[in-house]
PAZA-688804 format. One record per residue (C-alpha): x, y, z; residue number from 1; residue in three letters; chain. Coordinates in steps of 0.05 Angstrom, whole numbers, plus 5000, padded with zeros to 4 digits. Example, Ala and Ser with C-alpha at 12.3 -4.5 7.8 and 13.67 -1.06 7.14 Angstrom:
REM residues 2
  east  north    up   nr  rest  kette
  5246   4910  5156    1   ALA      A
  5273   4979  5143    2   SER      A
REM end
This chain:
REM residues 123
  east  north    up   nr  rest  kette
  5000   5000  5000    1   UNK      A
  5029   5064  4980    2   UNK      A
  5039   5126  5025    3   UNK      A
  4975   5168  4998    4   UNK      A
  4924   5108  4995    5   UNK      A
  4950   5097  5073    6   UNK      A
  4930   5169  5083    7   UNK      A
  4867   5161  5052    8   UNK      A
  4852   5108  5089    9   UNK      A
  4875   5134  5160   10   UNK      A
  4826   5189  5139   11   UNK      A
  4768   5146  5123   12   UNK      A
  4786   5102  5192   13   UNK      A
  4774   5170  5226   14   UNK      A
  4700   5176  5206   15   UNK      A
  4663   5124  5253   16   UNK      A
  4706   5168  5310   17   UNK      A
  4685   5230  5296   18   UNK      A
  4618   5222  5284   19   UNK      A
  4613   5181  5354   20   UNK      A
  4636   5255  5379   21   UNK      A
  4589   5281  5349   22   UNK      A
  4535   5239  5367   23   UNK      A
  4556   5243  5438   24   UNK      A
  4562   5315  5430   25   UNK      A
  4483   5317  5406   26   UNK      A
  4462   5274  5457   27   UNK      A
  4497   5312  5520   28   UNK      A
  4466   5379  5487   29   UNK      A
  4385   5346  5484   30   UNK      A
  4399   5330  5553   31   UNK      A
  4423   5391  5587   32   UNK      A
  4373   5426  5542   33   UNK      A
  4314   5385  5578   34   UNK      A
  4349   5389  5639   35   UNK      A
  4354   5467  5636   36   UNK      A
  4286   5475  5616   37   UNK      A
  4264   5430  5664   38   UNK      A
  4233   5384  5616   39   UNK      A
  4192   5436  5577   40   UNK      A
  4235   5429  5515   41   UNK      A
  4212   5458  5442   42   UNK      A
  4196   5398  5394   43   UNK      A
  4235   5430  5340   44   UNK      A
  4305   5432  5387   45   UNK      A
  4299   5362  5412   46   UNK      A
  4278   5343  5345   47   UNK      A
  4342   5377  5305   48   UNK      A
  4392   5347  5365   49   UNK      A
  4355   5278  5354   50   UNK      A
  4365   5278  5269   51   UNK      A
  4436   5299  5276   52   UNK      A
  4451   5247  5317   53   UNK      A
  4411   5194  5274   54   UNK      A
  4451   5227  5213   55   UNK      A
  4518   5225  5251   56   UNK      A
  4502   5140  5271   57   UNK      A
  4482   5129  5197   58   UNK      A
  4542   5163  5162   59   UNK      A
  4594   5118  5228   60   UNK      A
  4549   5052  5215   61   UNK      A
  4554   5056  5135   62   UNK      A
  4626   5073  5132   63   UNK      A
  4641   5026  5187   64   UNK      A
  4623   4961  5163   65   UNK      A
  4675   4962  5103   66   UNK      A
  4735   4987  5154   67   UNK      A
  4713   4936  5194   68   UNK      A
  4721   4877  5141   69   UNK      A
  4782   4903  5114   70   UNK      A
  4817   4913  5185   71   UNK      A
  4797   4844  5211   72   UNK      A
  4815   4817  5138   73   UNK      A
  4884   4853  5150   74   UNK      A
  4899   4826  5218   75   UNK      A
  4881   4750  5205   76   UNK      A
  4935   4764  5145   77   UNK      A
  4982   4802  5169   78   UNK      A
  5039   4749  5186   79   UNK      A
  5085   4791  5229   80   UNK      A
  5051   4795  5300   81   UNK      A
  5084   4775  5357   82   UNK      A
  5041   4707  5364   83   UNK      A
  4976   4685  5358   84   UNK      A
  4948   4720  5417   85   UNK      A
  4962   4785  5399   86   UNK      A
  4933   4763  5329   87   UNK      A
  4867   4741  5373   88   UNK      A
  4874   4811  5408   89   UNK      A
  4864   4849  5356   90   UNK      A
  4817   4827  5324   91   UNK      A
  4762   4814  5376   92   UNK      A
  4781   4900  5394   93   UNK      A
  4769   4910  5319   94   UNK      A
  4697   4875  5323   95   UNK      A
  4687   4892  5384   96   UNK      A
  4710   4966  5398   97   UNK      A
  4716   4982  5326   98   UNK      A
  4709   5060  5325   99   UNK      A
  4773   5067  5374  100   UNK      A
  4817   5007  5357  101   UNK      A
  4813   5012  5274  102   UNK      A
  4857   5077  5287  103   UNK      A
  4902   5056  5333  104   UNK      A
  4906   4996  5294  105   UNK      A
  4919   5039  5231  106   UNK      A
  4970   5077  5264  107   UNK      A
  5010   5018  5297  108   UNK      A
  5009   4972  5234  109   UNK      A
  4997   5012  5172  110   UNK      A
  5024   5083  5179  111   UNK      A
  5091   5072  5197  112   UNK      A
  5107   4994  5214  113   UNK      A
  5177   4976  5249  114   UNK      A
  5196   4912  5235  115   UNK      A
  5209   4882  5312  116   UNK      A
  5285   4874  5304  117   UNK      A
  5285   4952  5290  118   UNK      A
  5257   4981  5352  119   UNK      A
  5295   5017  5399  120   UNK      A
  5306   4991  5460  121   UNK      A
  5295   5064  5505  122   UNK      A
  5235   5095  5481  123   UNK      A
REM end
């Protein structure tokens, strides 16, 4: 994989993230909105919070389920680990915790890969 097509894809791996910010982000403000208003919210700002969440969980779920193939598809290949544990590892976080392990996961094994003989010793 070349340099810019790892970019892209770091990128792309950064999508589910953000929009679970974002959905967070929504959600906290529709509460503390109800809360502040001590439950007499306008239908129109609960309703706004509630669709940009919905859009922000549609737009992680859709662009989610192809990172998540090709990341578990890329582990279970990827001949290098350590041993079969950390093989194991990483891909039950990748099904499992998928939004926060596919970039760390990007980051550790297809940005900048050391091969294990390379690494420093002091970090």
């Amino acid at each position: 994989m070349n340099r810019t097509s790892t970019i892209l894809l770091g990128l792309v791996t950064l999508i589910p993230a953000v929009c679970l910010v974002v959905t967070l982000v929504q959600m906290i403000d529709v509460f503390s909105e109800i809360a502040a208003t001590g439950g007499s919210v306008e239908p129109g700002v609960l309703s706004q919070g509630i669709k940009n969440s919905l859009v922000a969980s549609w737009i992680s779920s859709i662009a989610m389920v192809p990172l998540v193939v090709f990341y578990v598809w890329h582990a279970a290949a990827r001949a290098s680990f350590s041993g079969q544990l950390a093989r194991v590892i990483w891909i039950a976080a990748l099904i499992l915790v998928a939004p926060l392990a596919m970039p760390i996961y990007w980051y550790a094994h297809l940005w900048a890969p050391v091969p294990s003989g390379d690494r420093p010793l002091t970090p």
